[in-house]
Backbone bond lengths (Angstrom), bond angles and torsions (degrees), N, CA, C in turn:
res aa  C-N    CA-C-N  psi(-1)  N-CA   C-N-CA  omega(-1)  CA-C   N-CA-C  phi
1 X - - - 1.453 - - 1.519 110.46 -
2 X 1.371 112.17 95.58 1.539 103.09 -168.94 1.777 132.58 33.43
3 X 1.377 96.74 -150.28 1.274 117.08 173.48 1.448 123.72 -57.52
4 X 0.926 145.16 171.43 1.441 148.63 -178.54 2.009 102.33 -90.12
5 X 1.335 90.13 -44.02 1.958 105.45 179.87 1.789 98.91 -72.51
6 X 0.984 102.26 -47.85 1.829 94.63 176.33 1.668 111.25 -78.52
7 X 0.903 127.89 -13.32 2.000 131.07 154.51 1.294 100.66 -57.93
8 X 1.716 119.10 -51.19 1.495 101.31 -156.02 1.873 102.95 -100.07
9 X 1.249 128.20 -20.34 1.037 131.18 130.40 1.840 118.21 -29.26
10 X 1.115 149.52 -59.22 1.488 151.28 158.58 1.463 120.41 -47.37
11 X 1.544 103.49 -42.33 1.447 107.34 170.70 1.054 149.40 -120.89
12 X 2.060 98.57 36.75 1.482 129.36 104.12 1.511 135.81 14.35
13 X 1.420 84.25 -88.13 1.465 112.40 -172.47 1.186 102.33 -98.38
14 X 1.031 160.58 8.13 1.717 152.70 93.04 1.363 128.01 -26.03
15 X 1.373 128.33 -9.75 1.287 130.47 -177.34 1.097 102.43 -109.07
16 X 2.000 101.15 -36.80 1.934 104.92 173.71 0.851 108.87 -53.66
17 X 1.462 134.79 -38.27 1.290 138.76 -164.52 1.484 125.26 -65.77
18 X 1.797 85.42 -57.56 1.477 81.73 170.13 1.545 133.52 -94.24
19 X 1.358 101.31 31.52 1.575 113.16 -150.83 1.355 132.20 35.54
20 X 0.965 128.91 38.25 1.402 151.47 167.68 1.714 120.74 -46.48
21 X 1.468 119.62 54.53 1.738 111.08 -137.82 1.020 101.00 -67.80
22 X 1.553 114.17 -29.43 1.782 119.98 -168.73 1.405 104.68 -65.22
23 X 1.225 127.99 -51.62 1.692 137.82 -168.32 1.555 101.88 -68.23
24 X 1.326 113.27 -45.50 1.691 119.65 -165.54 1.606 100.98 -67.90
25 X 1.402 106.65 -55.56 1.523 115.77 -176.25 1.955 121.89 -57.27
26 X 1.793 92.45 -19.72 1.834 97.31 177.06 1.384 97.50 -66.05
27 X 1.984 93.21 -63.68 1.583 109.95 -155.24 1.731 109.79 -44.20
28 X 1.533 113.01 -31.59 1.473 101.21 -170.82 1.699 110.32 -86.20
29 X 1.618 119.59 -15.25 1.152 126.05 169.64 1.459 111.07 -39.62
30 X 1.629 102.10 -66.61 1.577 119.75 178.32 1.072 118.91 -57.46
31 X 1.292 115.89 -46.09 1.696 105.17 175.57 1.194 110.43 -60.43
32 X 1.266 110.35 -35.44 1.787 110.03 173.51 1.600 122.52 -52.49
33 X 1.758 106.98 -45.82 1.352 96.64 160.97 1.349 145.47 -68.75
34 X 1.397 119.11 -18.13 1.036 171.16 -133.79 2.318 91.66 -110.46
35 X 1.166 124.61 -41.96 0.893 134.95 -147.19 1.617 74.26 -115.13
36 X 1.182 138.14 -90.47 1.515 150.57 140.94 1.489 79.07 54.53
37 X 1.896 94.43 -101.90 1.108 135.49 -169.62 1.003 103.14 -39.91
38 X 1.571 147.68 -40.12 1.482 128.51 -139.89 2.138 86.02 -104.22
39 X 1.316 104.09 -23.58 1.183 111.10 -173.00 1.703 119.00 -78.28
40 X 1.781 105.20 -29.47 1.769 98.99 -173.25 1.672 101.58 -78.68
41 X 1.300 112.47 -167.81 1.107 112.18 -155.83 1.664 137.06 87.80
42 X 0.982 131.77 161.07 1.485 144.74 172.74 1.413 98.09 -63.19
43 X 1.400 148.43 -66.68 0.980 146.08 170.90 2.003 122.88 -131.42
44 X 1.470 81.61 139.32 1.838 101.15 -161.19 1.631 93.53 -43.98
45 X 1.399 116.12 146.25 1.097 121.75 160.67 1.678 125.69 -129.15
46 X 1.184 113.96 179.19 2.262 110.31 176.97 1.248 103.18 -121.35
47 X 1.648 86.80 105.74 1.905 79.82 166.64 1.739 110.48 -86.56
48 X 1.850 88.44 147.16 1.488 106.07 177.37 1.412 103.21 -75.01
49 X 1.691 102.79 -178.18 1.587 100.63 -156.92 2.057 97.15 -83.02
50 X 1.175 89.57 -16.14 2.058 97.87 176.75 1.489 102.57 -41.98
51 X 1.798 113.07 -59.14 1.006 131.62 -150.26 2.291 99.89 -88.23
52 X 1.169 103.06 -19.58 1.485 102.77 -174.65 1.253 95.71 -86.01
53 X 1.586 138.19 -60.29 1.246 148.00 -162.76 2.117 95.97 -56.31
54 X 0.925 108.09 -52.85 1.807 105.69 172.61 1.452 113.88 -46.83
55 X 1.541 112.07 -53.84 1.449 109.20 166.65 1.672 128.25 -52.96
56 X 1.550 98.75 -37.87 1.234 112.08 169.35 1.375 104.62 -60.71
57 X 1.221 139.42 -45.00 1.302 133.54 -169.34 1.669 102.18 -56.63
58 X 1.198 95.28 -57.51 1.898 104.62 -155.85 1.611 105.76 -60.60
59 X 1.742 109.64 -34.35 1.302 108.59 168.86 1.535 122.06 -47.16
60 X 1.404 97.36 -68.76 1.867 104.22 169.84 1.825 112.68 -42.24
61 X 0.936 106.27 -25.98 1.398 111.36 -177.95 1.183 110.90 -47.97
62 X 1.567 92.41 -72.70 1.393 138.46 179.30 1.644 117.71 -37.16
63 X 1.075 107.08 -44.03 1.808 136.17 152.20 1.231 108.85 -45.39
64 X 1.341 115.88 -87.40 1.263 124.08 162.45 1.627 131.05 -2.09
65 X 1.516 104.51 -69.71 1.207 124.32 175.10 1.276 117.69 -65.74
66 X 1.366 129.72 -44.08 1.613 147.02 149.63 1.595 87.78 -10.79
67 X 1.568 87.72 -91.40 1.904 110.32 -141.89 1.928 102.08 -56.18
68 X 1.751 110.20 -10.77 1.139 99.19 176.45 1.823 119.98 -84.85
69 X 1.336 94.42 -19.97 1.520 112.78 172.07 1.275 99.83 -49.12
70 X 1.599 103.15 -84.00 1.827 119.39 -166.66 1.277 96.19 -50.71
71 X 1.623 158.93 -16.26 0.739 138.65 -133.39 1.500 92.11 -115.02
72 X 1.496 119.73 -35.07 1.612 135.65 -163.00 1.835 84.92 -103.87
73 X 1.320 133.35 7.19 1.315 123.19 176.13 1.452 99.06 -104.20
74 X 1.262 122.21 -36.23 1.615 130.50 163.40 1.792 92.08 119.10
75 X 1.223 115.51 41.99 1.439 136.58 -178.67 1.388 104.98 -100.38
76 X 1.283 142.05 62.05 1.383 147.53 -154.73 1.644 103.14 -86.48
77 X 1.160 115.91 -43.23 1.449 118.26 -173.65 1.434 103.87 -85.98
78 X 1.319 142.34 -0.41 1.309 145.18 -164.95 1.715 95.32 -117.36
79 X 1.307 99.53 -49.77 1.653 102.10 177.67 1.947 114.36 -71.43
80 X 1.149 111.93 -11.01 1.566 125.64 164.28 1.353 115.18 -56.68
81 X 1.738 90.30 -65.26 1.695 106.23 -151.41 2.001 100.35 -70.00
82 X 1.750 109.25 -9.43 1.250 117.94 -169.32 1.775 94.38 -96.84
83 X 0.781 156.26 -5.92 1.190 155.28 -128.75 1.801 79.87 -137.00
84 X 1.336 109.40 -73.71 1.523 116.09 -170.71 1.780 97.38 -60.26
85 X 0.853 129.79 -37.75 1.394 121.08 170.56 1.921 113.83 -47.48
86 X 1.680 94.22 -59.77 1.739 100.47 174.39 1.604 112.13 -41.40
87 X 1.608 101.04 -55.34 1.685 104.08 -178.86 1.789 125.01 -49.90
88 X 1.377 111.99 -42.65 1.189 126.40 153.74 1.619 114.24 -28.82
89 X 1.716 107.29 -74.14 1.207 97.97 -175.86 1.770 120.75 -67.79
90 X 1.473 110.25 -44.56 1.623 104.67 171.40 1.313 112.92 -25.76
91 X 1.302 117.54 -48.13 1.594 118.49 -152.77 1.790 90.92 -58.54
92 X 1.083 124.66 -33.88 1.533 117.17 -175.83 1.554 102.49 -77.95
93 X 0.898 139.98 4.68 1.329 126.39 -166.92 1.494 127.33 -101.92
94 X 1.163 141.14 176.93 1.325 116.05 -172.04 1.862 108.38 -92.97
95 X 1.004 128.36 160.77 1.572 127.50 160.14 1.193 112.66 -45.03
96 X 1.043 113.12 151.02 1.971 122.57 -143.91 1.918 77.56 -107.89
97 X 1.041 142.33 171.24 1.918 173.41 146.90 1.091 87.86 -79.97
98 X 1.193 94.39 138.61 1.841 124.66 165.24 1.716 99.07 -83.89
99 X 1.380 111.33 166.41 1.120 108.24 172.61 1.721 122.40 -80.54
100 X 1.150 111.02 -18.38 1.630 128.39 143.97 1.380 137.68 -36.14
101 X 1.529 94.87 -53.55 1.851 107.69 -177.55 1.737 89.29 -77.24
102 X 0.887 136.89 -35.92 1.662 129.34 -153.99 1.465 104.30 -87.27
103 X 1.828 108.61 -42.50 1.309 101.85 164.97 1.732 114.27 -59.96
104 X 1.028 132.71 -62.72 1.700 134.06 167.02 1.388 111.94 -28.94
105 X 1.508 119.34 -9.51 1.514 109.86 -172.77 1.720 91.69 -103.65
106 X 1.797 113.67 -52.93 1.161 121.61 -173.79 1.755 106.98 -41.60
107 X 1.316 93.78 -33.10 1.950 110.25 -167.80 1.770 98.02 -65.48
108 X 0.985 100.66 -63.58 1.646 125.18 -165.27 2.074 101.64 -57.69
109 X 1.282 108.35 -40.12 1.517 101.13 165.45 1.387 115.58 -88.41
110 X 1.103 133.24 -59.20 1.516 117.99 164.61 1.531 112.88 -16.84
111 X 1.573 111.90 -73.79 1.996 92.09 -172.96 0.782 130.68 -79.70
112 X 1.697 109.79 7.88 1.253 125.07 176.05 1.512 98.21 -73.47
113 X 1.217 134.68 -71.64 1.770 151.93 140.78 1.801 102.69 9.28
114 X 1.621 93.94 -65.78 1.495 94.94 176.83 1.373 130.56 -82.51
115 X 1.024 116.60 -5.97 1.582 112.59 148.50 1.744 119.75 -76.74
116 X 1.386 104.19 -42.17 2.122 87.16 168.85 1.427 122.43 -71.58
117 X 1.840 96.00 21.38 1.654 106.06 166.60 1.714 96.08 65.75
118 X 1.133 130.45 36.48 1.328 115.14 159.17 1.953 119.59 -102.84
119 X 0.950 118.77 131.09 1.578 139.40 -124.84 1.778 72.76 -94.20
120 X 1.582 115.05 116.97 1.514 92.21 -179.81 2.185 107.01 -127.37
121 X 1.097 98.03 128.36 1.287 108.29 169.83 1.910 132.24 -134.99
122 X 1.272 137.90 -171.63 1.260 112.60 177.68 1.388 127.69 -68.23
123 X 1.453 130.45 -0.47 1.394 126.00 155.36 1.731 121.41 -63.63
124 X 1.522 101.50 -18.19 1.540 90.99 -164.83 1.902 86.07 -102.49
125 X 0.586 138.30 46.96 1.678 142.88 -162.81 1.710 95.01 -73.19
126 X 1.479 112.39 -65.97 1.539 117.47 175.77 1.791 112.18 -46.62
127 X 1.743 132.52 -13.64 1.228 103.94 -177.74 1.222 100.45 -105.56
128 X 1.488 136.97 4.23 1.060 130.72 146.41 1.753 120.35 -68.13
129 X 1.555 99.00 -40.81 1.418 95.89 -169.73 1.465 130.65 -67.10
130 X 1.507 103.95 -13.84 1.409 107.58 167.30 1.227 123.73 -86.04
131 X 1.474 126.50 -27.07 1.437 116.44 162.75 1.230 118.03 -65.45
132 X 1.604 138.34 -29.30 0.784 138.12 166.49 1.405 144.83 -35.04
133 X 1.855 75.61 -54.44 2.079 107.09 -175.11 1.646 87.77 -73.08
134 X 1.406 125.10 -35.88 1.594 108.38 -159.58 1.467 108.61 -74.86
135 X 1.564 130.24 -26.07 1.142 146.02 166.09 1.402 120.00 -56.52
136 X 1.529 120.77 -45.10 1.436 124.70 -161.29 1.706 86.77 -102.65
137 X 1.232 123.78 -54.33 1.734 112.62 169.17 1.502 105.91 60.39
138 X 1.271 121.99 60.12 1.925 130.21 158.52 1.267 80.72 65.76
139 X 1.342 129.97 44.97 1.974 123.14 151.62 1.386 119.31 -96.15
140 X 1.783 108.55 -13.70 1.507 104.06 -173.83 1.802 92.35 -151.02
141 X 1.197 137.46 152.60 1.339 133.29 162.06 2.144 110.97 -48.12
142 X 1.847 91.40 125.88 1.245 99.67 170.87 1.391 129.67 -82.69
143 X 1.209 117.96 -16.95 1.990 105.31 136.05 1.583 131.04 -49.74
144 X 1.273 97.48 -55.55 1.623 83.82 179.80 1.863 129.35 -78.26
145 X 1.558 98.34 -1.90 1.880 117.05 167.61 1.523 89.40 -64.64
146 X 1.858 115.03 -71.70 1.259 109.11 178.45 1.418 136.96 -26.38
147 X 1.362 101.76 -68.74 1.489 107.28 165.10 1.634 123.55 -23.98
148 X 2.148 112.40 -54.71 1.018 99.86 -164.37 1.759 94.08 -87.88
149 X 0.625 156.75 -26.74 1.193 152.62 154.64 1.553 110.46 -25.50
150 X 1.049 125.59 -67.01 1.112 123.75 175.85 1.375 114.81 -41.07
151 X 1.894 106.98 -49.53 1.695 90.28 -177.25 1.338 128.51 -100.23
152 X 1.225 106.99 27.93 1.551 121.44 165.02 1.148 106.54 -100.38
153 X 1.613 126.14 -17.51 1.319 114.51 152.54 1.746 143.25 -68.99
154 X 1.435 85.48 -28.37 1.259 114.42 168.18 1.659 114.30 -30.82
C-alpha cells in the first residue's frame, strides 16, 4: 500500500473512525515531524520510507526513554500512556533481525568481499560495514552490527 507516510496519513482517519485517541494523537505527532523535517532546510524535501522508518525509530525511542523517566519518578500512568504511544509507532516499523540473521548477513558479505580477493581485516571495517548497514537498514541496533563485524574481522 504505497508509501509508509501515505499508510500513516490513511490511518488517520482510521483512528478517527474508530476513536482511537491514543493511536490518532501519535500518528499525527509524526506526521507532524515528519512534515518538520521535510520542511527545514534551504529547500523542502520527501523523505523516502528508509529515511521515515529511522525517524520512526528515534520517536519510539524517544517514548521509550520518557516512560522510563516517569517510570523511575513513580509516574506510572504517564510512563503507560508513553509506552502505548511507542507501541503505536512500532506497529509501523519493520521486523527487528535476530542476532543470528545479521550475523549470516555479516558472514555472507565478508566471503562475498573475499572472493573479489579483497584482503579483509579491522582497517577495512567500513567496506564491509556498508553492505551490511544497507541490508540490515534500522532492523537490528548499529552498534551491536558493528561490534559483530568487528569480530569477524578480528
Amino acid at each position: 500500500m504505497g508509501t509508509l507516510k501515505q499508510r500513516l496519513h490513511a490511518d488517520v482517519v482510521v483512528h478517527m473512525r474508530d476513536g482511537n485517541k491514543t493511536a490518532l494523537t501519535t500518528v499525527r505527532n509524526v506526521l507532524g515531524e515528519i512534515e518538520t523535517r521535510e520542511k527545514s532546510g534551504r529547500a523542502p524535501i520527501e523523505l523516502d520510507d528508509t529515511q521515515v522508518t529511522a525517524l520512526l525509530q528515534k520517536e519510539a525511542a524517544k517514548r521509550h526513554d520518557t516512560a522510563r523517566i516517569y517510570a523511575e519518578a513513580g509516574e506510572t500512568v504517564r510512563a503507560e500512556a508513553e509506552i502505548a504511544e511507542a507501541e503505536v509507532i512500532e506497529a509501523y516499523l519493520p521486523a527487528m533481525l535476530t542476532q543470528a540473521e545479521v550475523e549470516a548477513i555479516v558472514d555472507e558479505v565478508v566471503a562475498a568481499l573475499k572472493a573479489e580477493g579483497q584482503e579483509l581485516s579491522g582497517r577495512q571495517m567500513g567496506a564491509v560495514m556498508k553492505p551490511v548497514t544497507a541490508k540490515v537498514a534500522g532492523r537490528f541496533d548499529g552498534k551491536a552490527v558493528s561490534e559483530i563485524v568487528r569480530n569477524r574481522l578480528a
